[in-house]
N, C-alpha and C positions, 0 to 999 in steps of 0.2 A: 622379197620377203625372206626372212630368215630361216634356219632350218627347224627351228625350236617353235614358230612361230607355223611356222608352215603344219610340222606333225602336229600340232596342236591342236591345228582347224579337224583333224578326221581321228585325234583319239579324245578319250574322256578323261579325266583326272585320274578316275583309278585305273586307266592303261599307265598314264606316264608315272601313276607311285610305281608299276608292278616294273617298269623298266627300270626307274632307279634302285632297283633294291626291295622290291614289296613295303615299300615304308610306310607311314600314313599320312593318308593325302594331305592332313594341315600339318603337315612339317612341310610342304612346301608353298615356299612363296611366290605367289604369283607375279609378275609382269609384265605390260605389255608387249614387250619386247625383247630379244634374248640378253640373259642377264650376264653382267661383267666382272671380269678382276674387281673393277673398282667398287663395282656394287658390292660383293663380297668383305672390299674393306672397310666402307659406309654402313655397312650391318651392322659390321663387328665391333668397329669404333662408337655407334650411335645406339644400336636397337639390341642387337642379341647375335652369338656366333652363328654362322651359316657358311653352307658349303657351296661349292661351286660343281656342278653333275652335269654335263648333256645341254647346256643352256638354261639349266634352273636353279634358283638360288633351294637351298635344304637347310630347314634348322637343324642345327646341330642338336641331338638326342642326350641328356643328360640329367638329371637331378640331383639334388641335395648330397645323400648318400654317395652315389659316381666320384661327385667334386671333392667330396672330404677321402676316398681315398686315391684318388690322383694327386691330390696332395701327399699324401702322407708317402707314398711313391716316389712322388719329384723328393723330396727328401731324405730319402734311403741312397737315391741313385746319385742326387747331389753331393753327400757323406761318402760315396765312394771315386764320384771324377771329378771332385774341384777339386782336392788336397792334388791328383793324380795331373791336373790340368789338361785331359783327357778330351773335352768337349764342355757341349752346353745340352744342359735340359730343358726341355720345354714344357710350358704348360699346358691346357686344353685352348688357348684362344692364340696359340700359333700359326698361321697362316702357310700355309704348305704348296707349292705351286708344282703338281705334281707332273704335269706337261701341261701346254697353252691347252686354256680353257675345262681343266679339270682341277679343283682345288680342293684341300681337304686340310682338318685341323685335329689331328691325331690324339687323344687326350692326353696322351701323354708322350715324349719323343725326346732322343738323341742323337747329336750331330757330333762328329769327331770335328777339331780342331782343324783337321787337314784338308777336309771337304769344305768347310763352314768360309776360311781362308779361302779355297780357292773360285768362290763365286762374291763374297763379302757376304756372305747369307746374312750373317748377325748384323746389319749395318741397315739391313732393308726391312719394308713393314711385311714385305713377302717374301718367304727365301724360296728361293728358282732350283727347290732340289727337293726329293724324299729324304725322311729321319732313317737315318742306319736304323737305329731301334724304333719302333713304332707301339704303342700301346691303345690296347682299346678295351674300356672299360663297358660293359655292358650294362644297359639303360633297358628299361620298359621300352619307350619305342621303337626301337632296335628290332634288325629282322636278319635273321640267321645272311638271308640272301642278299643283305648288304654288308655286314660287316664280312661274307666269303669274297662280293667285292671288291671292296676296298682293299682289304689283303692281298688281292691279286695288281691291283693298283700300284697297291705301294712298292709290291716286290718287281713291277715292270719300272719304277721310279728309282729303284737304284734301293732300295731298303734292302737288308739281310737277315732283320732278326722280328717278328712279330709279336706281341703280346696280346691274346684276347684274355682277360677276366674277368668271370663271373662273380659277381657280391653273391647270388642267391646261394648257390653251390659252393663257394669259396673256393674256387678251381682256378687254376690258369691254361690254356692251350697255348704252346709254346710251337713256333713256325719259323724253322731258321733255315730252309733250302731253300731258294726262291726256284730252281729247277724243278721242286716237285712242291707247290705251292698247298696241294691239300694233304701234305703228309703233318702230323701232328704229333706231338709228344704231350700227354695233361697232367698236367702239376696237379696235386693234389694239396690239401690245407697241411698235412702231416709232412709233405714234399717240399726240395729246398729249390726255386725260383734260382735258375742261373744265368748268367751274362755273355756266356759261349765264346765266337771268336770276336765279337765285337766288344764286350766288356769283361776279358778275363780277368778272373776272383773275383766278383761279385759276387755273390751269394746272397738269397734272402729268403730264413726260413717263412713261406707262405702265411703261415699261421700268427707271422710277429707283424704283418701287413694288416693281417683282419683285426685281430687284438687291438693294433694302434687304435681301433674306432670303438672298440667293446667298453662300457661305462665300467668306469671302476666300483668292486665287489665295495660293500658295505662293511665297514670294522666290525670283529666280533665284538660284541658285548662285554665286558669283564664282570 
């Protein structure tokens, strides 16, 4: 019997949400059996993104609002390392293999050209590494004690530089020491988003992030 299978038989659902994360329990999907890489890519390609936790498949937490500014991100960051030839950006259904049997799809992430080369990441439907930059965009069902997580994940995967952002707040927590994993710096809406040793000059004033999504003001009347 398996080990997923095995804790399974003597906890309840909301023990294994409160291990992965306190998530909620129908973000995860059940099956019979402990769940795979492969399964993970049969989700993603077929059904809806999912993570790969402890033996259990996790939908990924996301909505409407999330995706339109992870976009408008992937395109700021694009506008600064494609001219530069810098890396590749990725989107929210990039498949992350952060060690065997832990997978994770960042919402947003970058890979230096040097790392990406040295495994062929870009070439596979899974790349077998952490994003230098990792970005997480905060969703409703999101729980503080997964997205600390996963952060801590990422920065044992080789990550350096973290992004959590809040839409509600318009904030950013900025996490670039993986040796001290809950030290924080937080951006502010009126504060300028920087790229540190992973993306120097980069710069992006916060507020032109949120704006991207703000409907445009109505013409005055003449």
């Amino acid at each position: 019997m398996t080990t997923a299978t095995a804790e399974s038989a003597t906890e309840t659902f909301a023990d294994i949400a409160g291990r992965l994360g306190d998530i909620p329990p129908e973000r995860i999907i059940w099956l019979p059996r402990t769940a795979t890489e492969e399964d993970v890519v049969r989700f993603c390609e077929e059904q809806r993104p999912v993570e790969l936790v402890e033996g259990f498949l996790v939908e990924k937490a996301m909505g409407f609002r999330e995706s339109l500014l992870a976009a408008s991100l992937i395109m700021f960051l694009k506008n600064f390392t494609s001219p530069r030839k810098l890396g590749l950006v990725g989107a929210p259904d990039a498949i992350m293999r952060l060690r065997p049997g832990l997978i994770r799809l960042p919402d947003v992430s970058f890979v230096t050209w040097e790392r990406l080369l040295a495994t062929d990441a870009h070439t596979k439907k899974v790349a077998p590494l952490g994003p230098d930059l990792a970005v997480e965009i905060l969703s409703e069902g999101n729980t503080r004690k997964e997205i600390d997580q996963k952060r801590r994940e990422l920065f044992a995967a080789g990550t350096k530089l973290v992004w959590v952002i809040d839409p509600k707040s318009r904030t950013a927590e900025v996490y670039d020491d993986p040796a001290r994993p809950n030290q924080m710096i937080l951006v502010r809406e009126t504060d300028v988003l920087e790229g540190g040793a992973i993306l120097p000059g980069f710069r992006l004033p916060l507020a032109d992030l949120f704006a991207d999504l703000d409907p445009p003001t109505s013409p005055t009347a003449s």
